[in-house]
C-alpha positions in Angstrom: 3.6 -7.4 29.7 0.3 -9.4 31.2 2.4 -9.4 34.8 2.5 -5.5 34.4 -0.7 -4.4 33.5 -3.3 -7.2 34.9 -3.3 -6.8 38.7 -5.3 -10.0 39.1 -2.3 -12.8 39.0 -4.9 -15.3 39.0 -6.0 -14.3 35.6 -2.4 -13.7 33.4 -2.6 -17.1 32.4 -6.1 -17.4 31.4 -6.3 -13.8 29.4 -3.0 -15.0 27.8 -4.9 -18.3 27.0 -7.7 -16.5 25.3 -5.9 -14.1 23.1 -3.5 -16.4 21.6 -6.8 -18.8 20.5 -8.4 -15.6 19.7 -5.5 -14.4 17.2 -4.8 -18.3 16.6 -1.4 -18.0 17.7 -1.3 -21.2 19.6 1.0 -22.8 16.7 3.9 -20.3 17.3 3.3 -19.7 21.4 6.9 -20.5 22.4 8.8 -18.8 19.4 10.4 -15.5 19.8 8.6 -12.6 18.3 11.5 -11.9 16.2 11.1 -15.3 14.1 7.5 -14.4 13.6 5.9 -13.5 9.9 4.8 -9.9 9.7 1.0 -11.3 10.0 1.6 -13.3 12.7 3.6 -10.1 14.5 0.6 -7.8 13.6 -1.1 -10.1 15.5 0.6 -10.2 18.2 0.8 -6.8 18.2 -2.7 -6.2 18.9 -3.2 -8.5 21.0 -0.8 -7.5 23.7 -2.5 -4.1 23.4 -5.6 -6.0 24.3 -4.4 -7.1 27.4 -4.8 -4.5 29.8 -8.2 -4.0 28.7 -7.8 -0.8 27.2 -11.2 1.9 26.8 -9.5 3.2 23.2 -7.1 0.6 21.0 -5.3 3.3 18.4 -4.3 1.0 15.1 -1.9 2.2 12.8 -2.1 0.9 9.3 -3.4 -3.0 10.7 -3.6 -4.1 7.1 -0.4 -2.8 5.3 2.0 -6.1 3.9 -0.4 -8.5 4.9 -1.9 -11.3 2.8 -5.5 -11.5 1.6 -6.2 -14.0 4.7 -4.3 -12.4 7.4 -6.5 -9.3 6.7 -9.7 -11.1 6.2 -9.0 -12.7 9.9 -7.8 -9.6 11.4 -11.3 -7.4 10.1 -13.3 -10.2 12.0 -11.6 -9.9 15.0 -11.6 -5.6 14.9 -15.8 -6.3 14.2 -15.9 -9.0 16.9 -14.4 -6.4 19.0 -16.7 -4.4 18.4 -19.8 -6.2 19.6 -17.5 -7.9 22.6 -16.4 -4.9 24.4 -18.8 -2.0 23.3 -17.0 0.4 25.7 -13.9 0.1 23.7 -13.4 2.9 21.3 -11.0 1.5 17.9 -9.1 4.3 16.1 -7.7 3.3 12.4 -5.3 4.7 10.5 -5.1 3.0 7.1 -4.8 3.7 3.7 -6.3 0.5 2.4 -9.8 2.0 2.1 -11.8 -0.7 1.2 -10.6 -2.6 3.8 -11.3 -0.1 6.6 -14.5 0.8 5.1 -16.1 -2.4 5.0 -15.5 -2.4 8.8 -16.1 0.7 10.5 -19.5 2.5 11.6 -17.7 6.2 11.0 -14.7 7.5 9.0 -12.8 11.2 7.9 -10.3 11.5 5.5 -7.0 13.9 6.4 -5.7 16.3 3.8 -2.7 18.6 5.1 -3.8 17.7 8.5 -7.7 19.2 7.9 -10.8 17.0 8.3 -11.9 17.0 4.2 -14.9 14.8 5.1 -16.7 12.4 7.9 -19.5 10.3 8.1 -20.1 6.6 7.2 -18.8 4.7 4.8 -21.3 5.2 1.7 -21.9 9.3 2.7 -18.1 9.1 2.4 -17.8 7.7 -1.1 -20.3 10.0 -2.2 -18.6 13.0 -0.9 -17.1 15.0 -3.7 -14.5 16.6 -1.3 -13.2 13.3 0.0 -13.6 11.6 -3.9 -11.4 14.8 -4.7 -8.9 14.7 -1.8 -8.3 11.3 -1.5 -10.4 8.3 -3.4 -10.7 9.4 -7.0 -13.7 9.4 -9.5 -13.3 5.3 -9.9 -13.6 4.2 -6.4 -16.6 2.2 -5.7 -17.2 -0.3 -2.8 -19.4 -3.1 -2.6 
């Protein structure tokens, strides 16, 4: 993928270099994808999308089957992203709320394919359309 979408030959090898430390993938570098665990494919995942530099990075459910750590890693790197390449615009689709909230500057929550509510995090929460639609009377965040 790197020889098709970095024009620069010089650099494959280097922006390979860098992802798989930024990911810590450097223990499973020469398996196959195929043997991988479903963290560890995630992973990979995302950081082949990263390699062609890309202005909007559209995740799908990120944290769905992953372990406590695995998530905990992959939220650093999506806010690390955030500050490293501001021009980048992340899109996430994910039902784990707390998760996705503890990250993002901005969120809406979908009902029957209508915007029910935006805004940050904690407007959000207290939005009785989206507690209604989607998180319930119990859902709090810290």
């Amino acid at each position: 993928i790197a020889q098709i979408v970095i024009n620069d030959k010089s650099l494959i090898n280097h922006k390979i270099d860098q992802l798989i430390s930024k990911f810590e993938l450097d223990a499973v570098r020469d398996i196959k994808a195929k043997f991988l665990s479903g963290g560890q494919k995630k992973k990979l995942v995302i950081a082949l999308a990263l390699l062609s530099d890309p202005k909007v990075l559209l995740l799908d459910e990120p944290f769905a089957a992953l372990d406590v750590l695995t998530i905990h890693m992959l939220k650093e790197i999506l806010v690390n992203l955030q500050h490293e390449k501001p021009n980048m615009c992340i899109i996430i689709c994910e039902h784990q709320a707390r998760e996705l909230l503890s990250i993002v500057d901005r969120a809406l929550v979908l009902s029957n394919c209508k915007i029910i509510a935006q805004g940050t995090p904690k407007e959000l929460i207290n939005n009785a359309a989206a507690r209604n639609a989607y998180f319930g009377e119990a859902f709090k965040i810290n």
